[in-house]
N, C-alpha and C positions, 0 to 999 in steps of 0.2 A: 372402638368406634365412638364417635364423636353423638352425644344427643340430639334427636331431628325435631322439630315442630312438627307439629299436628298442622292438617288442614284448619286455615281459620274460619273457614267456614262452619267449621262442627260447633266450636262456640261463641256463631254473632247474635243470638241472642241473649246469652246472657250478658254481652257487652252491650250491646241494646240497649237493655233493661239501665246498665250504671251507667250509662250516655244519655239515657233522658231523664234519669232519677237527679245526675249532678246538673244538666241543663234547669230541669225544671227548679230545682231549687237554689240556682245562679239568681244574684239580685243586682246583675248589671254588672259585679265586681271582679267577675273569674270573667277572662275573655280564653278565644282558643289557643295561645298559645301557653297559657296559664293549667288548663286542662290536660293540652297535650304533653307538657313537661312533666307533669304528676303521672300521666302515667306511661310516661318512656321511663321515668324511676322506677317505676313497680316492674316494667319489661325486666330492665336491666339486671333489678335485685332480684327478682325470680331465678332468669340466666343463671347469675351467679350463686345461687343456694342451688339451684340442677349441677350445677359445675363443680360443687363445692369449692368454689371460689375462685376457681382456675380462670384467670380472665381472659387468658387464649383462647381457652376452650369456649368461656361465656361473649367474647367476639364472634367467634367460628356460629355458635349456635345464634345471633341474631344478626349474623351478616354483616357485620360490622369490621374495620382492619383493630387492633391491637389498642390503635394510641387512638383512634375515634371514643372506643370504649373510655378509655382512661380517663379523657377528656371530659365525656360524659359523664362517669363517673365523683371528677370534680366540678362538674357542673350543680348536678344535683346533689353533693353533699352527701353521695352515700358513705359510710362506714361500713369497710370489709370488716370481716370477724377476725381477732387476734389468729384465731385456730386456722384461717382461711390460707391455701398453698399462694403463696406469692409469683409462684413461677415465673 
């Protein structure tokens, strides 16, 4: 069985908290899609360490098809781990 998300509700405040802590300390130079790509990488790279690397599996778990991941993947310059299943 494949890993589920939690409701996100359980943790909006501590996203909260890092949503006004990086707003407040923005000096005009990070706009929202600048924010939001920082952390659709931390999404992804979570994913994939839950998955251990499996990026079927780390698509399935954020809804995502197979080659969106990939894509994104090379989008934001992540580095899978040597050790990581390439499936």
């Amino acid at each position: 069985k494949s890993p589920r998300l939690r409701d996100p509700r359980s943790h909006e405040e501590p996203l909260r908290k890092c949503v006004r802590e990086e707003l407040s300390s923005a000096t005009g130079s990070k706009n929202f899609h600048e924010i939001t790509d920082r952390f659709a990488a931390i999404l992804i790279t979570e994913a994939l360490n839950i998955t251990n690397g499996n990026r079927s599996q780390a698509a399935k778990l954020l809804g995502l098809s197979r080659p969106t991941l990939l894509a994104k993947i090379e989008k934001y310059g992540i580095k899978l781990q040597t050790a990581a299943k390439t499936d």
